[in-house]
C-alpha positions as CSV (number, residue, x, y, z in Angstrom):
1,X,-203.5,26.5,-53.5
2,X,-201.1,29.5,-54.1
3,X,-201.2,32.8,-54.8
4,X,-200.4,34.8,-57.5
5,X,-199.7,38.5,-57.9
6,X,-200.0,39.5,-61.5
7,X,-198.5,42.9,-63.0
8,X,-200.5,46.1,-62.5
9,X,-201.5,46.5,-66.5
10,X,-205.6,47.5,-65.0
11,X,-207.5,50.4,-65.2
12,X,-206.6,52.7,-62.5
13,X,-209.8,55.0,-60.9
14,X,-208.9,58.2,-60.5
15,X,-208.8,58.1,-56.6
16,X,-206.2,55.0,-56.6
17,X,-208.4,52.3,-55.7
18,X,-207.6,48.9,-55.3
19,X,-208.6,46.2,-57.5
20,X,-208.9,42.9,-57.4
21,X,-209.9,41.3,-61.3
22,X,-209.5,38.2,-62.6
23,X,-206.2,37.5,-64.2
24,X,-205.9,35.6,-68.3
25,X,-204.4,32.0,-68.4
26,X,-201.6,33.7,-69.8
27,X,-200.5,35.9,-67.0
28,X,-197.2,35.3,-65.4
29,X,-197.2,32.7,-62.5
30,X,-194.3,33.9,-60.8
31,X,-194.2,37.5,-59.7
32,X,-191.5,39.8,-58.5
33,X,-190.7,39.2,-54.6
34,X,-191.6,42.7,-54.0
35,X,-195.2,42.3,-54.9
36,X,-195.7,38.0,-54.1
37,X,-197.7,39.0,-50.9
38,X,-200.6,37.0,-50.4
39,X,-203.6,38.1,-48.6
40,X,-203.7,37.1,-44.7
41,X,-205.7,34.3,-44.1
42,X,-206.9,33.2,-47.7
43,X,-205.5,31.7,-50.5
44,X,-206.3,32.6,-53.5
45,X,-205.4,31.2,-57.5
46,X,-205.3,33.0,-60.6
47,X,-206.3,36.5,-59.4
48,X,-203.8,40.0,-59.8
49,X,-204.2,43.2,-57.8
50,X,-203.2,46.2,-58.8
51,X,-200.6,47.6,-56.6
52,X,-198.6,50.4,-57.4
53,X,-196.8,51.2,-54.9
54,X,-193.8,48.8,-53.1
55,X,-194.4,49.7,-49.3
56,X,-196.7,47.9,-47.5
57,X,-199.2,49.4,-44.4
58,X,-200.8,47.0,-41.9
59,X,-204.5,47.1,-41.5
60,X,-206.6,45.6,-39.4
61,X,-210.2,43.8,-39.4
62,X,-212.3,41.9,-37.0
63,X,-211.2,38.5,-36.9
64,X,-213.1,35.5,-38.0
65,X,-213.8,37.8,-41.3
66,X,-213.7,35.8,-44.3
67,X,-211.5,38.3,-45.7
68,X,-208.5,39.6,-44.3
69,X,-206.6,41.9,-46.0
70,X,-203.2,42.1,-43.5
71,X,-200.8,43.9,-45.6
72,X,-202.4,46.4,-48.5
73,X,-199.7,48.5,-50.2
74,X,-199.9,51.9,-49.7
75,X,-199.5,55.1,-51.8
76,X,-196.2,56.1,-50.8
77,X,-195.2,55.4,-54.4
78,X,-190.9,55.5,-55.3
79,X,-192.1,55.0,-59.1
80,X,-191.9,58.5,-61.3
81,X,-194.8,60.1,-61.1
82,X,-196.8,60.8,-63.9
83,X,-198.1,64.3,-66.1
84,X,-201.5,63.8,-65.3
85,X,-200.1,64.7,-61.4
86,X,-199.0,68.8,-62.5
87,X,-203.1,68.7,-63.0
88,X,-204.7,71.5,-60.8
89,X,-207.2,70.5,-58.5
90,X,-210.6,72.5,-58.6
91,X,-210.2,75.5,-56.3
92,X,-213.1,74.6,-54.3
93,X,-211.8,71.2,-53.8
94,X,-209.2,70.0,-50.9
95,X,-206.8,67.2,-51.6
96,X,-207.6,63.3,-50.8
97,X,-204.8,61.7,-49.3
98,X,-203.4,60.2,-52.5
99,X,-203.7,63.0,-54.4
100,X,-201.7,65.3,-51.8
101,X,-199.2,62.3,-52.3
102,X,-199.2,62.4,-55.6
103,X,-198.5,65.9,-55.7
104,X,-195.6,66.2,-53.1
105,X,-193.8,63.4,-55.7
106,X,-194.4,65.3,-58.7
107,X,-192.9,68.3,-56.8
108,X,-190.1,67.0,-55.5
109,X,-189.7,65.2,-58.5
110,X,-188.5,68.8,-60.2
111,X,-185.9,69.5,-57.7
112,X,-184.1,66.2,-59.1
113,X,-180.6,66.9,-60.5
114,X,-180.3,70.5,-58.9
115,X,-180.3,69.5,-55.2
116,X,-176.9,72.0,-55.5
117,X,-179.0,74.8,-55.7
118,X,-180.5,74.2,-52.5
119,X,-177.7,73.7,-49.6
120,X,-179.6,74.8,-46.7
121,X,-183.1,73.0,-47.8
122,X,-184.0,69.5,-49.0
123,X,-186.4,69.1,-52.2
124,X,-189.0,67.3,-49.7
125,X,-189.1,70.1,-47.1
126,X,-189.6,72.6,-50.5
127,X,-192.0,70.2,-52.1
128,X,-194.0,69.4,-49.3
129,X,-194.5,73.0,-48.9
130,X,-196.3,73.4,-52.2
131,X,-193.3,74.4,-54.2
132,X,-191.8,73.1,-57.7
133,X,-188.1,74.1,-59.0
134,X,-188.1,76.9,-61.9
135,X,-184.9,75.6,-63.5
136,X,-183.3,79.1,-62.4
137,X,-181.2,79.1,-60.2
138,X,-182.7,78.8,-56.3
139,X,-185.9,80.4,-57.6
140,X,-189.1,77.8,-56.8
141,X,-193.0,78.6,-57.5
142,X,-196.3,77.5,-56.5
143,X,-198.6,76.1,-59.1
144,X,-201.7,76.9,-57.2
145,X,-200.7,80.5,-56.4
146,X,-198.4,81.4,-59.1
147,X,-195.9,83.0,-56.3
148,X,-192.7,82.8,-57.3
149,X,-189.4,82.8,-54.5
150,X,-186.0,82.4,-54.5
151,X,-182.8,83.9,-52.8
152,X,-183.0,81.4,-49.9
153,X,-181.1,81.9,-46.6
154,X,-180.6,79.5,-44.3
155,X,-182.9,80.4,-41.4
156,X,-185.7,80.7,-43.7
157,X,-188.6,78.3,-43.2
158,X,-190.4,77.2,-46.6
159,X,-193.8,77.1,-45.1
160,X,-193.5,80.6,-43.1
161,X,-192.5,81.9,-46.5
162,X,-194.9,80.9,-48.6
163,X,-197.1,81.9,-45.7
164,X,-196.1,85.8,-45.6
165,X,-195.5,86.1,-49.0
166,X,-198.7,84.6,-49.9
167,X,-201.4,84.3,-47.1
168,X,-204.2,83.7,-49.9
169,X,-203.0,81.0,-51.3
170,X,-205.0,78.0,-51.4
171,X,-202.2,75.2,-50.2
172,X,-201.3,77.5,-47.5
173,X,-204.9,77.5,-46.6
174,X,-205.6,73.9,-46.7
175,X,-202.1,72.7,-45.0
176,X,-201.6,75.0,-42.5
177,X,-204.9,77.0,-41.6
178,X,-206.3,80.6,-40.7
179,X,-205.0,80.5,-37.5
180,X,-201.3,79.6,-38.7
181,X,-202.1,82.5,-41.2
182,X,-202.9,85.3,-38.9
183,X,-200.2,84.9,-36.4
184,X,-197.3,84.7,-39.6
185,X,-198.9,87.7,-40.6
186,X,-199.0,89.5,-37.7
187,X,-195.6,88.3,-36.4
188,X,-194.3,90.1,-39.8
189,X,-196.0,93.0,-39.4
190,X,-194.4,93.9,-36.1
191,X,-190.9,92.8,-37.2
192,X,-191.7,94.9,-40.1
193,X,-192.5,97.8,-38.0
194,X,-189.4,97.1,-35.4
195,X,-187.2,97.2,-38.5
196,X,-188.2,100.5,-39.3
197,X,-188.0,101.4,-36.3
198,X,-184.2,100.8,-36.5
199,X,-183.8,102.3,-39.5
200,X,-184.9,105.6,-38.7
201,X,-182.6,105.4,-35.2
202,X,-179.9,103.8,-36.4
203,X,-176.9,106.5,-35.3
204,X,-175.4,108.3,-38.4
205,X,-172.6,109.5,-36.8
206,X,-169.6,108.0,-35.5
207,X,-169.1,107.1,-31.5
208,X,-168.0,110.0,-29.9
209,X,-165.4,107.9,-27.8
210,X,-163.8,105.9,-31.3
211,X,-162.8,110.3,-32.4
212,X,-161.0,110.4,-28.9
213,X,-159.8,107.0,-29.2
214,X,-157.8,107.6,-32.6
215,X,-156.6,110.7,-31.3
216,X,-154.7,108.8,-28.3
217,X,-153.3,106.8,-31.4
218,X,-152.3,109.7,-33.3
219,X,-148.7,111.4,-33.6
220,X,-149.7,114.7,-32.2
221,X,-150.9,112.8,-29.0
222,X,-147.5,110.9,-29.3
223,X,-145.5,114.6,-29.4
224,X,-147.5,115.5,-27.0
225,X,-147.1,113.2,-24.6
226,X,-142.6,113.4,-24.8
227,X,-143.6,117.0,-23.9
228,X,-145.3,116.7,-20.7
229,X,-143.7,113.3,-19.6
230,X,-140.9,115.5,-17.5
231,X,-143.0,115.0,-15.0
232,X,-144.4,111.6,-14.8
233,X,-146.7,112.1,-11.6
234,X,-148.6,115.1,-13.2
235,X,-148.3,113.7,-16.6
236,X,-152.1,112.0,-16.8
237,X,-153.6,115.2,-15.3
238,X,-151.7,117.2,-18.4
239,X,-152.9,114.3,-21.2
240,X,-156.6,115.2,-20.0
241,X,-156.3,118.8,-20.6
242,X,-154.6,118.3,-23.8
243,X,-157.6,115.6,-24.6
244,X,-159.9,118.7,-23.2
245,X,-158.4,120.4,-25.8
246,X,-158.6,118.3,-28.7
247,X,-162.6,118.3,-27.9
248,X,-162.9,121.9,-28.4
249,X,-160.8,122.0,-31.4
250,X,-163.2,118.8,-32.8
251,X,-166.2,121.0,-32.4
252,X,-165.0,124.4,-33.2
253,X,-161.9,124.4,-36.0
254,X,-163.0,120.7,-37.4
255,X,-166.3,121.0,-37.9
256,X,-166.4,119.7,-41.5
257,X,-164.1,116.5,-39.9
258,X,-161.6,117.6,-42.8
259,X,-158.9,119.8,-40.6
260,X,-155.8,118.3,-40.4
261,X,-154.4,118.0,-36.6
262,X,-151.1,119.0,-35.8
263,X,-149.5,119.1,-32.0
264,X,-149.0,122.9,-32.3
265,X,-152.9,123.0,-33.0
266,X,-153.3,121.7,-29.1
267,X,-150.4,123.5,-27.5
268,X,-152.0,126.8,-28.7
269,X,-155.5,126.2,-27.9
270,X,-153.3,125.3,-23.9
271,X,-151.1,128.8,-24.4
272,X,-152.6,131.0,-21.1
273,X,-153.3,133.8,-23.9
274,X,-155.7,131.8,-26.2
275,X,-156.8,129.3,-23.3
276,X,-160.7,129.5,-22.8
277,X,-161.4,127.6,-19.7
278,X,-165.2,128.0,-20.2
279,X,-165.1,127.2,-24.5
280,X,-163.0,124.0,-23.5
281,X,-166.0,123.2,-20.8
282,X,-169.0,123.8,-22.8
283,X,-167.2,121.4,-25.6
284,X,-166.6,119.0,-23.2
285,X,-170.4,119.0,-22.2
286,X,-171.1,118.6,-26.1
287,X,-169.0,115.7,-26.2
288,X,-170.5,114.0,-23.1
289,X,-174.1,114.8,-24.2
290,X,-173.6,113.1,-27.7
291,X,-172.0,110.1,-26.5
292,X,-174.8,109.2,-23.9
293,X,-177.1,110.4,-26.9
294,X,-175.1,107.5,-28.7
295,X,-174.9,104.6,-26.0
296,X,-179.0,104.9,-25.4
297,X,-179.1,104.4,-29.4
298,X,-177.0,101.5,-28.9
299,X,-179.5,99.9,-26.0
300,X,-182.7,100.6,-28.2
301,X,-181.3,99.2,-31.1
302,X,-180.1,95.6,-29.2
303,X,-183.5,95.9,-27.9
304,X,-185.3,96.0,-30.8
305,X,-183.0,93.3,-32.4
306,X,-183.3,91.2,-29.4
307,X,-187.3,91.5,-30.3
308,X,-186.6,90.5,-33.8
309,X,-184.7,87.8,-33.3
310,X,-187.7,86.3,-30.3
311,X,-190.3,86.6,-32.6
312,X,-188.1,84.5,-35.0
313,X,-188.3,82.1,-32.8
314,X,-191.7,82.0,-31.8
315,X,-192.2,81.2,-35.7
316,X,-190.1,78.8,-35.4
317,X,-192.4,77.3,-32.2
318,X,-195.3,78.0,-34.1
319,X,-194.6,76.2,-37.0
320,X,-193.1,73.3,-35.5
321,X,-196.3,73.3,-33.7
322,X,-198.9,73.5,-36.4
323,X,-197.0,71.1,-38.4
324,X,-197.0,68.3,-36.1
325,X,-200.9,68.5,-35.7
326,X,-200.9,68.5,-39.8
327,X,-198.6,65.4,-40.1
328,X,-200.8,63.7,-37.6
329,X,-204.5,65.4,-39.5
330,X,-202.7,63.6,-42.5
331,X,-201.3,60.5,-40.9
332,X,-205.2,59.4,-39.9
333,X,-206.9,60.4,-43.4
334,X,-204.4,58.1,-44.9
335,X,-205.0,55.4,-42.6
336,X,-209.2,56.2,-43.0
337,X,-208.6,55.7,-46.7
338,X,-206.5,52.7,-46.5
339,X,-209.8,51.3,-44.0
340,X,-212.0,52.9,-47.0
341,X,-210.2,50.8,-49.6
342,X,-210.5,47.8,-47.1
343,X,-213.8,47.8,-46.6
344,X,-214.5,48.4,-50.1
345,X,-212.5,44.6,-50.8
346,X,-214.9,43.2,-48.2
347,X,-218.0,44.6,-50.0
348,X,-217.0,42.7,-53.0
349,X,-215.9,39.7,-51.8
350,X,-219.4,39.6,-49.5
351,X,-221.3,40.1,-52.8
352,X,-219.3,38.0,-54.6
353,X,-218.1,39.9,-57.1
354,X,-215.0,37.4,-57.7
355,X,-215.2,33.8,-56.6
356,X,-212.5,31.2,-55.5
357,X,-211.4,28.7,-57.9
358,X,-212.6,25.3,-57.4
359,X,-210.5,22.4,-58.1
């Protein structure tokens, strides 16, 4: 006896089954390698099976079975998939196994030709999270929620996305669940919050020390210095009154930042006539006041990045997470449907719904 595997040219159910039917005299008698498998343990002549998919899965019955069917082929299809696939499920429905492969194909299947669009994400990762491809530039869409996203950035993850910018969607729902849902949510809701946060304390003025800082760079400062550099050993005790100086003149003659600075500006505000010890002191409190105004700015805002950046990563830890468990959920539902189709094939072949050849 051998076995033949004739083409798939059989009706096809709508959930994929497997079908064994009885094949014309005229059928071919000598298959493709790809799909010559014959059925562990049996021989048979003359029959086809639809297969329509090249990759095999191992499943396993008792032993001692009259039918063993070793090697099935599975639904992880390479072949183009078909229109009938862009079909929307009911909404009340969830996905079979095949159909949510069917549906990842035809998704990815859009991204073909503009992978270019997408450096920092593959078609599968975009497709597997319920998107399609617009044909405009990085923009994708869901089918089921009609939510439309593009402008991608490289730490964004396609499933937290289409979680925050659609929580209601049904995909989302089905995929990643109401727990996954809540915690995006709320995760976004505080970053939201700390981000406004930042906004509103973010410092609008300049650093108080980056003023005194270009003033030591300045010519004035330069003049200044060849004036009191006679004497070296009292010289840094001079610069600080003449930076004393330059404070009061920043908050009394420059108040609209526009004055222009000249080294005569500083020598008279030193002159013993015009000097006002307890002007240049109060100034000097100003100036210290706003700059530890500014550095405790500084520490909230790294703060509240440092915040912003952890829950980041706790996304990150939650989605990892929740998307193992769903690649294992899906991993057994296709392995009970493969056992489904198997003991379906034993059904019939205990019934006798096809019968060997006798010779």
């Amino acid at each position: 006896m051998e076995c033949h595997w004739l083409n798939p040219n059989v009706l096809r159910a709508q959930q994929r089954e497997y079908l064994l039917l009885q094949s014309e005299p005229w059928e071919e008698s000598h298959p493709p390698a790809h799909v010559r498998n014959p059925l562990a343990g049996n021989s048979f002549t003359r029959l086809r099976c639809y297969v329509p998919v090249p990759e095999l899965l191992v499943i396993h019955t008792p032993p001692g079975t009259p039918f063993e069917p070793r090697y099935l082929h599975t639904r992880k299809s390479h072949h183009a998939p078909s229109e009938h696939v862009h079909t929307r499920l009911p909404h009340e429905n969830t996905p079979s196994p095949s159909q949510r492969a069917d549906m990842l194909m035809a998704k990815a299947a859009t991204f073909k030709g503009f992978e270019k669009n997408f450096p920092h994400h593959t078609p599968r990762e975009l497709a597997d999270a319920g998107f399609s491809y617009s044909k405009h530039s990085d923009s994708v869409y869901c089918d089921r929620c009609d939510k439309h996203i593009g402008n991608w950035k490289p730490d964004d993850i396609p499933w937290v996305e289409h979680t925050r910018l659609s929580p209601d969607c049904a995909i989302v729902k089905w995929e990643m669940g109401q727990s996954f849902i809540k915690a995006i949510k709320e995760s976004f809701d505080v970053e939201k919050q700390l981000k406004q946060y930042c906004d509103q304390h973010t410092p609008v003025k300049d650093d108080p020390y980056n003023t005194l800082l270009k003033f030591r760079l300045s010519w004035p400062y330069q003049q200044l210095e060849q004036i009191y550099n006679k004497n070296l050993k009292d010289l840094p005790k001079e610069m600080k009154k003449v930076e004393q100086a330059f404070i009061h003149w920043h908050y009394t003659e420059n108040l609209s930042g526009n004055s222009t600075l000249y080294a005569s500006c500083i020598l008279n505000l030193l002159n013993p006539r015009n000097h006002d010890k307890a002007a240049i002191a109060e100034s000097c409190r100003k100036y210290e006041q706003e700059y530890n105004e500014y550095q405790d700015q500084l520490k909230a805002l790294k703060e509240e990045q440092r915040l912003i950046v952890q829950l980041k990563n706790e996304r990150i830890a939650l989605f990892e997470q929740v998307n193992l468990q769903r690649q294992i959920r899906i991993k057994a539902e296709q392995e009970g449907e493969d056992a489904e189709i198997a003991r379906r094939l034993q059904e019939q072949y205990n019934t006798g719904q096809f019968q060997l050849p006798v010779h």
